[in-house]
C-alpha positions in Angstrom: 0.0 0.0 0.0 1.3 4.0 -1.1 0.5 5.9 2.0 0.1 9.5 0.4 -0.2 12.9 1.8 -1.9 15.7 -0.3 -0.7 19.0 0.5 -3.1 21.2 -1.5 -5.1 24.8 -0.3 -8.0 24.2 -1.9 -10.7 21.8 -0.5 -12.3 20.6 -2.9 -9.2 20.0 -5.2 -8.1 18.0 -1.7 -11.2 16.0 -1.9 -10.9 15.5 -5.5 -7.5 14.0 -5.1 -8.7 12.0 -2.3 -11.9 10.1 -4.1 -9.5 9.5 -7.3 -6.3 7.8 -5.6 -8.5 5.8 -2.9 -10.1 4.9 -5.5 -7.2 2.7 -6.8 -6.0 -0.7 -5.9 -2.9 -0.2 -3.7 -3.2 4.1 -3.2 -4.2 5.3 0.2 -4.2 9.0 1.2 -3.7 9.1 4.8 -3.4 13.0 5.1 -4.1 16.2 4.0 -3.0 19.8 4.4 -3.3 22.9 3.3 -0.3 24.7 4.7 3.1 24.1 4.7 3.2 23.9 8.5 0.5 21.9 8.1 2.0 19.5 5.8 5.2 19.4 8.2 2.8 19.1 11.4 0.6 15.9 9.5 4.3 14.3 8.1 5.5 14.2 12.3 2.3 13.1 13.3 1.0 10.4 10.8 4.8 8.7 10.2 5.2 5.9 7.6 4.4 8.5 4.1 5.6 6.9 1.0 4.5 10.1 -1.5 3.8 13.8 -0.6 1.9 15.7 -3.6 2.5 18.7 -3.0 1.0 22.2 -4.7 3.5 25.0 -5.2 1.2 27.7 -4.5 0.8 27.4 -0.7 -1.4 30.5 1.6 1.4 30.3 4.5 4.8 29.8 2.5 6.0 28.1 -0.3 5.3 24.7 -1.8 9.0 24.7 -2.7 9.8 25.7 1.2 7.3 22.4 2.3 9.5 20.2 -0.1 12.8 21.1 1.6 11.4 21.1 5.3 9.8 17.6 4.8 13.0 16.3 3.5 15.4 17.2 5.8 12.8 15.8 8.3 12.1 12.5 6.3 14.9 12.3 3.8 13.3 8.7 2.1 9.8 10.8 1.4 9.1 10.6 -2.2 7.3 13.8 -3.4 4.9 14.7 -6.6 4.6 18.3 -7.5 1.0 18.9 -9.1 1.0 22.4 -9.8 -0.7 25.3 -12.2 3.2 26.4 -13.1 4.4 25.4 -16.2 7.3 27.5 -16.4 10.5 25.3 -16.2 12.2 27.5 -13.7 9.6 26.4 -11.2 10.6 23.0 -12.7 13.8 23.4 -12.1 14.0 24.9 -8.8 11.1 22.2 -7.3 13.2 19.2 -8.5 16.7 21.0 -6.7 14.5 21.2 -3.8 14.2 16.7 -3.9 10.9 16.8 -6.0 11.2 13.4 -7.9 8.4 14.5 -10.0 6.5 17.3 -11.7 2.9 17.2 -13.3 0.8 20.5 -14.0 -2.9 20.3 -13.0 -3.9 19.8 -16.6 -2.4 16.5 -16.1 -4.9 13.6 -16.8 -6.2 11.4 -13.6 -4.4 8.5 -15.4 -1.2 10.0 -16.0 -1.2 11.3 -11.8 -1.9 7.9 -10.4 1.0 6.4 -12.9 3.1 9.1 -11.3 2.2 8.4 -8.1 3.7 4.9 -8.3 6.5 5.8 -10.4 7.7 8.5 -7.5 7.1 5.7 -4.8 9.8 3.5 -6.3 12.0 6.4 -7.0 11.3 6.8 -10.8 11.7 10.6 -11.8 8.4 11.4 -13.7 8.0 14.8 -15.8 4.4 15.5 -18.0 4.9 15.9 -21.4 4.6 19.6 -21.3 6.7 20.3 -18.6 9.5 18.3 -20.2 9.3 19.9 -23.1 9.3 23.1 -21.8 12.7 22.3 -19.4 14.5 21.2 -22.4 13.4 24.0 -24.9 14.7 26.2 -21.9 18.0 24.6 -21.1 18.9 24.4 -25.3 18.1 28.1 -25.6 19.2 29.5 -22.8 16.4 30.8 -21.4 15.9 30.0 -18.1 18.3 32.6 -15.5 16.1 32.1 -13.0 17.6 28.5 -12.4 20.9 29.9 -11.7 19.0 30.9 -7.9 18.9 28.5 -5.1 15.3 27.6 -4.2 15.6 30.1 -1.3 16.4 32.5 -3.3 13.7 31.4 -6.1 11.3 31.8 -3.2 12.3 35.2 -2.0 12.3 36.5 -5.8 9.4 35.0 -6.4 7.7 36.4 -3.0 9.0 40.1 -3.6 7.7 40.5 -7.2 4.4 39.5 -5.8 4.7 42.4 -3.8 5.1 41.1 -0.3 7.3 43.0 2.1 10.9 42.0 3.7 9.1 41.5 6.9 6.1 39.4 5.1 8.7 37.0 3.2 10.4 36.9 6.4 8.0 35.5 8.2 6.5 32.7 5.8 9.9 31.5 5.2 11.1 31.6 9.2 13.7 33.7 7.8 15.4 36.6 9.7 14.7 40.3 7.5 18.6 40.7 7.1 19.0 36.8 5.5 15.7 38.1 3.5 17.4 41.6 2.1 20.8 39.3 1.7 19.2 36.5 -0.3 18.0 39.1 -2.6 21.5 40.6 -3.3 23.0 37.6 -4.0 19.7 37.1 -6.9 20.3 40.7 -8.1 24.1 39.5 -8.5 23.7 35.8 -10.1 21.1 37.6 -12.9 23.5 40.8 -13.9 20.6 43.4 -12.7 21.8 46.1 -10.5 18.2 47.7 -9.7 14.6 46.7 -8.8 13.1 48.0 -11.7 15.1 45.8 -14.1 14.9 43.0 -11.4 11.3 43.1 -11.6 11.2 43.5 -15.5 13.4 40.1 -15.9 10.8 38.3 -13.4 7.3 39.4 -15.7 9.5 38.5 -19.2 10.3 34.7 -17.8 6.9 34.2 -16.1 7.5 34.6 -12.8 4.5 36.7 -11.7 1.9 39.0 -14.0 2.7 42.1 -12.2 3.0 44.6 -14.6 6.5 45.9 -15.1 6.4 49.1 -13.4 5.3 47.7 -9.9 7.8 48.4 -7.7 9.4 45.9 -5.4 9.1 46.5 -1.1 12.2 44.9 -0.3 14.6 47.1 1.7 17.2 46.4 4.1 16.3 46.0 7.7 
């Protein structure tokens, strides 16, 4: 039996995941969250996951941030990213953080439960348009973003949403000067030397739809 943990922020996506794998021969979900901390508090609590799927889009952090915590916690968790990002730097930077695999939401029921079985024996699974998009990225060049940890993906990705240093500090149980100094090291591995262009680089590669005269809040503490 797959023990699996859905770590999702909608309910009724949640429930929909749930009536789908326990559905299946061999698939159990045996928890659920909606949090990051959540998904850290049910991984202590339950013991004994096989799979987390895990959404990247999370209300108190990042699903990239739940990835790394759970691992350093259980290191022989596998975990399925099912999320509405298709652009391979969120690829990138979710498999860097131990992902094993990487579907978008548009993935057939089929092709999740395969993937859910493939990530509990350690397979690395990829949908079709996610691996496409990686490769097209990596053979033109156009993916800077991946040059970031997934810390500093996180932080980037946090401050040209708009959220404050004190905001990103929190959801990531970061201190505000590690928060300004993650951001410095970004403005250094992608050659910008100012917010504007900073922010201008995030809209052209996806990273948020903000348009490119939003300023960013980030300022040191």
């Amino acid at each position: 039996m797959i023990r699996i943990l859905v770590v999702e922020d909608h309910a009724v996506v949640r429930t929909g995941y749930r009536r789908l794998i326990d559905a299946e021969d061999g698939l159990l979900v045996v928890g659920e969250a909606a949090t990051a901390d959540e998904a850290y508090a049910r991984l202590c609590e339950i013991g004994g996951i096989d799979v987390a799927m895990v959404d990247l889009s999370l209300r108190d952090s990042s699903g990239i941030d739940a990835i790394r915590r759970m691992l350093a916690r259980e290191p022989q968790l596998r975990v399925l990213v099912v999320s509405m990002h298709d652009n391979p730097s969120f690829v990138v930077q979710a498999m860097r953080a131990g992902a094993l695999g990487y579907l978008t939401k548009n993935s057939e029921p089929e092709e999740m439960l395969a993937a859910i079985r493939d990530v509990a024996v350690g397979r690395r699974v990829l949908s079709a348009e996610v691996a496409q998009g990686v490769a097209c990225a990596a053979l033109e060049d156009e993916a800077p973003l991946s040059r970031l940890t997934p810390r500093e993906f996180d932080v980037l990705r946090m401050a040209v949403s708009g959220e404050s240093t004190e905001a990103i500090a929190n959801r990531l149980h970061l201190s505000q000067k590690t928060v300004y100094n993650h951001m410095s090291s970004v403005r250094q591995k992608l050659g910008v030397d100012n917010d504007f262009h900073l922010l201008r680089l995030a809209v052209r590669h996806g990273l948020t739809a903000l348009p490119d005269s939003t300023p960013l809040r980030l300022a040191p503490p």
